[in-house]
Phi, psi and omega in degrees: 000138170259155180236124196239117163192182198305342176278350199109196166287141159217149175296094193264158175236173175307130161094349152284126198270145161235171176215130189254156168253131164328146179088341197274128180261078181225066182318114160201176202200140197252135142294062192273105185280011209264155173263012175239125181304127162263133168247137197214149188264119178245154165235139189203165180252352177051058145339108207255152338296149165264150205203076188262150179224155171246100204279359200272355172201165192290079160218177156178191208206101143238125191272082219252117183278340179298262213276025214019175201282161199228110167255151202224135168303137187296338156309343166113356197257155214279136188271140195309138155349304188253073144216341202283157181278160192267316187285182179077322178315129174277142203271168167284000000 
């Protein structure tokens, strides 16, 4: 598994944990190059309202818990329905 982030690639192996600090605009996202599916544990306080930006593409998440959550073009105007990404949705 790679670990992609503002810093670059680094090699994560089994059994090692990473850590981001809230607040921080430090984009990043795991890669798996591998021919076998990887499984990995995310932990968060999912912080209400959530409020996500993505810098490496035109997205962000705002979750407003009065009107649910909303994806969005970084200009603000909202992305169709069959364009939103699957992942990320906050549960019930």
């Amino acid at each position: 598994m790679t670990l992609h982030s503002d810093a670059g690639e680094t090699l994560v192996k089994a059994g090692q944990c990473l850590g981001f600090q809230a607040g921080v605009g430090d984009g990043h996202r795991l890669i798996n190059r591998g021919a076998t599916p990887a499984r990995y544990l995310v932990v968060g306080d999912r912080a209400s309202p959530e409020f996500v930006t993505y810098p490496d593409i035109d997205l962000l998440l705002d979750g407003d818990p009065a009107r649910g959550p909303r994806w969005l073009r970084k200009d603000g105007t909202p992305y169709p329905p069959e364009a939103q990404p699957k992942w990320g949705r906050p549960t019930k």
